[in-house]
C-alpha positions as CSV (number, residue, x, y, z in Angstrom):
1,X,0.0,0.0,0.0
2,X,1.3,3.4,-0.4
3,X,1.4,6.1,1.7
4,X,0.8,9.8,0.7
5,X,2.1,12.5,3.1
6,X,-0.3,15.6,2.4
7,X,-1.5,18.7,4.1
8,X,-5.1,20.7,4.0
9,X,-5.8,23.1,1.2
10,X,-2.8,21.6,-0.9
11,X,-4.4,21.0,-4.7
12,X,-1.4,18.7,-6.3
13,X,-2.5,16.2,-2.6
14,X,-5.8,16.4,-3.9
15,X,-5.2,15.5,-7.2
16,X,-2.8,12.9,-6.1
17,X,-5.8,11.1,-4.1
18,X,-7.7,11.9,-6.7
19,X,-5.6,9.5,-9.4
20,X,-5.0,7.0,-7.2
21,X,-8.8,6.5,-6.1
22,X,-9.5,6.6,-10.0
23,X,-6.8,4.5,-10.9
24,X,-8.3,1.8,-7.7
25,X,-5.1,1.8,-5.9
26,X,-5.2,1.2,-2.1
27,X,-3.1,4.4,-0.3
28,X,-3.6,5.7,3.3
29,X,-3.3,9.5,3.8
30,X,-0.9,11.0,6.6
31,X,-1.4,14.7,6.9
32,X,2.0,16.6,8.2
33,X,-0.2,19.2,9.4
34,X,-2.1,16.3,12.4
35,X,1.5,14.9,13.2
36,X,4.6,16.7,13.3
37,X,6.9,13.6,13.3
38,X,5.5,12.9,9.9
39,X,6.5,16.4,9.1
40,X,10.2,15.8,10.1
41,X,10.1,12.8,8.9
42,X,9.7,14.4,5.4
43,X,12.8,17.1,6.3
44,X,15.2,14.2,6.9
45,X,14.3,13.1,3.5
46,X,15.3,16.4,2.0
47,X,11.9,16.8,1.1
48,X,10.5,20.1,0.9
49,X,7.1,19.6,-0.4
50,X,4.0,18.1,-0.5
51,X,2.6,15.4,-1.7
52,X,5.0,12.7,-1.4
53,X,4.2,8.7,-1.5
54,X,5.9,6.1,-0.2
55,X,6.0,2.3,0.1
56,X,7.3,0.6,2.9
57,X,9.0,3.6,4.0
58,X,11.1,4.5,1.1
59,X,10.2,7.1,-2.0
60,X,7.8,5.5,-4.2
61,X,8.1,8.1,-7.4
62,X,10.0,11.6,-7.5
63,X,8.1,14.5,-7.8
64,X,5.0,14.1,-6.2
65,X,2.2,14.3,-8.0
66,X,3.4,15.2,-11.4
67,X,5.6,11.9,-10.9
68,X,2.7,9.9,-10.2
69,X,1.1,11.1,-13.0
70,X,3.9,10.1,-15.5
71,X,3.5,6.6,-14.7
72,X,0.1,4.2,-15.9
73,X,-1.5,2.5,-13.5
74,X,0.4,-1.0,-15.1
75,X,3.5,0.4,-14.2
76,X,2.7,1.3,-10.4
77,X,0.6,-1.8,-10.0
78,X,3.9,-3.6,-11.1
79,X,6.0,-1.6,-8.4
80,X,4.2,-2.0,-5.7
Protein backbone atom coordinates (compact mmCIF):
# COMPACT_ATOMS: atom_id res chain seq x y z
CA UNK A 1 0.00 0.00 0.00
CA UNK A 2 1.26 3.43 -0.37
CA UNK A 3 1.42 6.11 1.72
CA UNK A 4 0.81 9.77 0.68
CA UNK A 5 2.12 12.51 3.09
CA UNK A 6 -0.31 15.58 2.41
CA UNK A 7 -1.46 18.66 4.11
CA UNK A 8 -5.13 20.71 3.99
CA UNK A 9 -5.82 23.10 1.18
CA UNK A 10 -2.82 21.58 -0.89
CA UNK A 11 -4.41 21.02 -4.72
CA UNK A 12 -1.40 18.71 -6.34
CA UNK A 13 -2.49 16.19 -2.61
CA UNK A 14 -5.85 16.39 -3.94
CA UNK A 15 -5.17 15.47 -7.20
CA UNK A 16 -2.84 12.95 -6.08
CA UNK A 17 -5.80 11.10 -4.10
CA UNK A 18 -7.68 11.92 -6.75
CA UNK A 19 -5.56 9.48 -9.39
CA UNK A 20 -4.96 7.01 -7.21
CA UNK A 21 -8.79 6.46 -6.14
CA UNK A 22 -9.45 6.62 -9.96
CA UNK A 23 -6.77 4.46 -10.86
CA UNK A 24 -8.26 1.75 -7.72
CA UNK A 25 -5.14 1.79 -5.95
CA UNK A 26 -5.22 1.24 -2.08
CA UNK A 27 -3.13 4.41 -0.31
CA UNK A 28 -3.59 5.67 3.34
CA UNK A 29 -3.33 9.54 3.78
CA UNK A 30 -0.89 10.97 6.61
CA UNK A 31 -1.42 14.66 6.90
CA UNK A 32 1.97 16.62 8.16
CA UNK A 33 -0.20 19.19 9.43
CA UNK A 34 -2.11 16.32 12.35
CA UNK A 35 1.53 14.88 13.25
CA UNK A 36 4.57 16.69 13.32
CA UNK A 37 6.91 13.62 13.31
CA UNK A 38 5.47 12.88 9.88
CA UNK A 39 6.52 16.36 9.11
CA UNK A 40 10.19 15.75 10.15
CA UNK A 41 10.05 12.79 8.86
CA UNK A 42 9.70 14.43 5.41
CA UNK A 43 12.77 17.08 6.33
CA UNK A 44 15.24 14.22 6.90
CA UNK A 45 14.32 13.09 3.52
CA UNK A 46 15.26 16.36 1.98
CA UNK A 47 11.89 16.82 1.14
CA UNK A 48 10.53 20.13 0.91
CA UNK A 49 7.06 19.61 -0.42
CA UNK A 50 4.00 18.12 -0.47
CA UNK A 51 2.63 15.44 -1.67
CA UNK A 52 5.00 12.66 -1.35
CA UNK A 53 4.24 8.74 -1.54
CA UNK A 54 5.94 6.14 -0.22
CA UNK A 55 6.02 2.33 0.09
CA UNK A 56 7.33 0.56 2.91
CA UNK A 57 8.98 3.56 4.00
CA UNK A 58 11.09 4.51 1.05
CA UNK A 59 10.20 7.08 -2.03
CA UNK A 60 7.78 5.55 -4.15
CA UNK A 61 8.10 8.12 -7.38
CA UNK A 62 9.96 11.62 -7.52
CA UNK A 63 8.06 14.53 -7.79
CA UNK A 64 5.01 14.08 -6.21
CA UNK A 65 2.17 14.30 -8.04
CA UNK A 66 3.36 15.18 -11.40
CA UNK A 67 5.58 11.92 -10.90
CA UNK A 68 2.75 9.87 -10.24
CA UNK A 69 1.12 11.09 -13.01
CA UNK A 70 3.91 10.12 -15.51
CA UNK A 71 3.48 6.59 -14.73
CA UNK A 72 0.10 4.21 -15.86
CA UNK A 73 -1.50 2.49 -13.50
CA UNK A 74 0.41 -0.97 -15.06
CA UNK A 75 3.47 0.39 -14.17
CA UNK A 76 2.69 1.29 -10.40
CA UNK A 77 0.57 -1.80 -10.01
CA UNK A 78 3.93 -3.56 -11.05
CA UNK A 79 5.96 -1.62 -8.43
CA UNK A 80 4.16 -1.95 -5.75
Amino acid sequence: MLTVYSKNHCSYCDSTKQLLSIMEIPYEIINVEDKPEAYEFLIQEGHRSVPQIYKDGKIFVEGGYQGLNKLTKDEIINQL
